[in-house]
N, C-alpha and C positions, 0 to 999 in steps of 0.2 A: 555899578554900570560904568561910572565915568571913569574909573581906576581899570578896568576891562579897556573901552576904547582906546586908553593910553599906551599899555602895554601892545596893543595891536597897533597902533598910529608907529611906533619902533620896528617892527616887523615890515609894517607896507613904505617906510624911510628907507631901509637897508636894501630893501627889495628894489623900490626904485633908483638907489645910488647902482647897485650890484650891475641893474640892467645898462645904466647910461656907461657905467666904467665898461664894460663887455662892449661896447661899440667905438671905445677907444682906438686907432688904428695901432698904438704899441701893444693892444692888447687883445684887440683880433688879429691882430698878423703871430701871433705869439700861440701853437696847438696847446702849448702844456698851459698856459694862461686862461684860454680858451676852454678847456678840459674844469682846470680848478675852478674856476669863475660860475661856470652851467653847471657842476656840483651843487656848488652854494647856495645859488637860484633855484633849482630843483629843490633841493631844503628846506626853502621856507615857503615854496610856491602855492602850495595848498593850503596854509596855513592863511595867507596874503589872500589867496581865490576867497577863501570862507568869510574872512573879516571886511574884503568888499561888498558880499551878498549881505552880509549882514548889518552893513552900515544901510544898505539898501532898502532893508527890510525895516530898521529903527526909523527910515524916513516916512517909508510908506505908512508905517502905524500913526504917524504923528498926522501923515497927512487925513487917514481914514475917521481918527479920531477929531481932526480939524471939521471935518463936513459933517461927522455924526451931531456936532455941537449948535450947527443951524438948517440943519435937513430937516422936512416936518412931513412929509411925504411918508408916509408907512411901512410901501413896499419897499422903497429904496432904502430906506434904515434897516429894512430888516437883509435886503443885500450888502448892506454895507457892512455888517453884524457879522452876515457869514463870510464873506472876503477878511474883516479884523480876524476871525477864529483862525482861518487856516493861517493865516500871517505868522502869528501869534504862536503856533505853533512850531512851523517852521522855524521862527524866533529862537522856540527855545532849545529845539533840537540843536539847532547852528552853536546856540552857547554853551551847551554842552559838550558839542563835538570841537570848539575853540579850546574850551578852559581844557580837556584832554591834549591838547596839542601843545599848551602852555603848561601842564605839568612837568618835572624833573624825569630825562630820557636816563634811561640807565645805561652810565657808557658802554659797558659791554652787548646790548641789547643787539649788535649788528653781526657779534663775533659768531663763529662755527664751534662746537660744542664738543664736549665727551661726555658722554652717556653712561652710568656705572649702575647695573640691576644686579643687585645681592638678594638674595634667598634668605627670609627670615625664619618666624617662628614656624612650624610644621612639618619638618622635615620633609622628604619626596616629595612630597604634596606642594607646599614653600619652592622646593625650584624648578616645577614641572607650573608655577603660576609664574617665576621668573620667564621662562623661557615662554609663558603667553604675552610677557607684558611685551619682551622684545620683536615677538611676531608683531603685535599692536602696532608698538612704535616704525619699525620697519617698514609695514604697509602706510605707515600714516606720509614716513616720509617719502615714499615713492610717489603716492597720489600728489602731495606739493611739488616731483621736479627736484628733491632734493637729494644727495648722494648718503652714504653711507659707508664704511670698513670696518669688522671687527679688530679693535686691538689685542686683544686676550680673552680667554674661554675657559670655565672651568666646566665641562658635561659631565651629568651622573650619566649611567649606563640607559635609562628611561626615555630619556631624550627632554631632559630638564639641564636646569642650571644653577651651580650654586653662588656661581658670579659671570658675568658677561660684561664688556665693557668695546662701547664703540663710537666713533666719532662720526660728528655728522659735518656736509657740510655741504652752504645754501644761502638763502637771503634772508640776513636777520635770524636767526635759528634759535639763540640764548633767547630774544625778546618774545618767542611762542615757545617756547619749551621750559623755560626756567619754570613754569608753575608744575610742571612735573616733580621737581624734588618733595619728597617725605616717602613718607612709608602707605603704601599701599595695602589693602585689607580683600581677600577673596574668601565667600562664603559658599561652599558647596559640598557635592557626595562627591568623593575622592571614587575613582574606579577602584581603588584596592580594598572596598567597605563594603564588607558582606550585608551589616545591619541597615543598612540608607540612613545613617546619620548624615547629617550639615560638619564639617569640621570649617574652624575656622584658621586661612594661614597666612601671612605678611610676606613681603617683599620690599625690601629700602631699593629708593630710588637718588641718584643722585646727578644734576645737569649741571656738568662746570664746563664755566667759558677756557675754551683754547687762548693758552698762553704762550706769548711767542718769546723764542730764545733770548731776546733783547730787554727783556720788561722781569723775566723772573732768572734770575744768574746765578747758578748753580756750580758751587766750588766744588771738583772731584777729589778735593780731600776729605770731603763731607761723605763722602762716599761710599757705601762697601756694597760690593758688586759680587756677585757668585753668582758660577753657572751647574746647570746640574742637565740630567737627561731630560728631555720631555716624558711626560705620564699620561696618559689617557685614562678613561671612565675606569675605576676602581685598581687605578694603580701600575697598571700596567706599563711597561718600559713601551715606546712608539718610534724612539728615533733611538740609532744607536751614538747618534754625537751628542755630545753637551752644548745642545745649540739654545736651550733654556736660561734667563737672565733672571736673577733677581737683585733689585735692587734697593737697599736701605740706607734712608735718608741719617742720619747721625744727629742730626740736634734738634729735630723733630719725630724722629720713631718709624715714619712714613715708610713702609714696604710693597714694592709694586715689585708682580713677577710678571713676566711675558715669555709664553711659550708655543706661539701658533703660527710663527717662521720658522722655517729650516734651519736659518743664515740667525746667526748668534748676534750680528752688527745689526741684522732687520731689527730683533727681540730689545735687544739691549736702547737702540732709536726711540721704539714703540713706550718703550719702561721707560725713559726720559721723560716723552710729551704726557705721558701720565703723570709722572711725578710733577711735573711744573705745573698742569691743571690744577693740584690739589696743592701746591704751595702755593697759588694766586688763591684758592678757593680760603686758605689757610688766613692769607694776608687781609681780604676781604670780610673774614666773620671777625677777624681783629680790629678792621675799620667801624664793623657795623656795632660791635659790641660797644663802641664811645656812644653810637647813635642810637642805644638802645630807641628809645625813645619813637624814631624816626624808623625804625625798624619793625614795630609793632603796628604800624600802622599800614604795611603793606602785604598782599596778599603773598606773594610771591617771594618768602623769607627765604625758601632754601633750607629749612629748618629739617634733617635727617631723621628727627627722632620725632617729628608730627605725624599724628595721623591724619593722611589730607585725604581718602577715596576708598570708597566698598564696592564690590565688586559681587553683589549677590545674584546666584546663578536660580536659584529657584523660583526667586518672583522677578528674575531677568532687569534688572535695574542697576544702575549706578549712580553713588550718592558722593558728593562732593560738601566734605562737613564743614570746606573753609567757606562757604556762600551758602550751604544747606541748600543746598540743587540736586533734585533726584530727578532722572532721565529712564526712560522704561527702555532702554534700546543698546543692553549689555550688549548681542550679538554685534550689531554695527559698528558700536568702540569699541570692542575686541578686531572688528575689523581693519582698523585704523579709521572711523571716522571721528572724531576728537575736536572737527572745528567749533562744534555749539561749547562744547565744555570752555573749552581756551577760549575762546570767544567772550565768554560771561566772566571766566578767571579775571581775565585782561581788562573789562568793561570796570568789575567792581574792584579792581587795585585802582585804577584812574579815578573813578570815583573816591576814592580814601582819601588818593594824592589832592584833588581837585577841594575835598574840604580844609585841606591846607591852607588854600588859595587866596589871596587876598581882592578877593572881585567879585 
């Protein structure tokens, strides 16, 4: 408890220097000072709001359990019993929703994303789920307010996909999407199953944070770049220029093609910001691999080859095997409604972190 109030006593300090400097006149006469300052304060203000109520709340229990000690009165012990309970409560909610605020923020958590759906095991089947998961996602981000572009498309003739890659972009986007990555599981009668078998088929999902030109520096001696025609669904020639880019990374393997601009300068752009996602995504599981350790303990690993979610269509459910949470309400998250799921992801990573905690 006391080791809790301390680290919050450093929060409501900082908060109140941040505010008294902000009324400096070098420093309200100054917009860009003014600007950086009401950042900072915004930051930690909710954090500061909580751990006033909650000093509030430690007093009041001290004070309730003061009277319960020489009340002799019946009725009123037994109000004073039920005022401690909600208190008490309240209590513990607030320390809960604190120690998550005092958890390690993942820096990238604020960035704008690329989104990469590959078509696993099941052939047609596997990218005709691909191309549900990006209807999902799509709908989920319109409902937030949030933008979207596709970078690159690979379509079978069906109206599946055996790769789609798009970038989002929004408020905080990595920090509710990153528990999307692993491999997704859908179980159902495929329309082309004369017998009504279940087949079962995957989809790898992958959310890497947007990496900007200054942070991942790419040598174009490392480079080898070809262009070729664009191809549409089963091969077919679509554009007569070689407005198609691909390009390979050289001391990492890494191959990104882009062919869904006309303009070969669009494509070959496109094939860049993909390739720097995945050498930041590259440089990061090189970090995390030291942290083993600190890495197993989080919900939200980013791990490609996990199986994180089933998608069974017959008893209409969705099961989330990293919290073992099953939801009866496939249509809706096909829908794009997705907040309960992310919702609990998010809840029980904080909770991992939060057993870290020393408080």
């Amino acid at each position: 408890m006391s080791s809790l109030l301390e680290k919050l006593k450093v929060y409501e300090e900082n908060y109140q220097s941040l505010v008294e400097e902000l009324s400096n006149p070098t420093i309200s006469s100054d917009p860009e000072k003014i600007k950086e300052y009401g950042k900072k304060i915004s930051e930690i203000e909710e954090i500061v709001n909580a751990s006033r109520e909650y000093r509030k709340l430690l007093s009041s229990i001290q004070e309730i359990k003061d009277m319960l000690k020489v009340e002799k009165e019946e009725d009123m012990r037994e109000f004073l019993k039920e005022e401690l309970e909600q208190i008490m409560n309240r209590k513990d909610f607030l320390e809960r929703k604190i120690k998550g605020y005092l958890t390690p923020k993942d820096p990238n958590d604020k960035r704008n994303v690329i989104v990469e759906i590959r078509a696993g095991a099941g052939g047609d089947e596997a990218a005709l789920f691909a191309s549900d998961l990006f209807k999902m996602y799509t709908k989920y981000i319109e409902n937030r307010g949030w933008n979207y572009r596709v970078l690159s498309s690979n379509p079978i003739g069906i109206g599946g996909f055996k790769e789609i890659i798009f970038e989002v972009e929004g408020d905080s986007v990595y920090g509710i999407l990153k528990y999307e990555s692993g491999v997704h599981r859908v179980q159902r009668i495929p329309v082309t199953e004369s017998g009504g078998r279940i087949h079962t088929s995957t989809a790898t999902v992958a959310v890497l944070p947007v990496a900007e030109e200054v942070e991942i520096k790419i040598d174009p001696s490392e480079l080898r770049i070809d262009v070729f025609r664009t191809s549409g669904p089963g091969g077919q020639s679509v554009n007569t220029t070689d407005s198609a880019v691909r390009i390979t990374h050289l001391p990492t393997g890494i191959v990104v093609s882009c062919q869904d601009e006309r303009s070969q300068l669009q494509n070959k752009e496109r094939a860049l910001k993909i390739l720097r996602a995945r050498l930041k995504e590259l440089e990061e599981r090189k970090r995390m691999d030291e942290e083993t350790r600190n890495r197993r303990m989080q919900i939200g690993s980013g791990d490609r080859s996990e199986r994180i979610r089933t998608y069974n269509f017959p008893q209409g459910r969705v099961t989330d095997h990293r919290i073992n949470l099953t939801l009866y309400k496939l249509d809706e998250i096909l829908e794009g409604d997705l907040d309960e799921l992310i919702d609990e992801l998010k809840m029980a990573d904080e909770e991992k972190k939060v057993e870290k905690l020393n408080v």
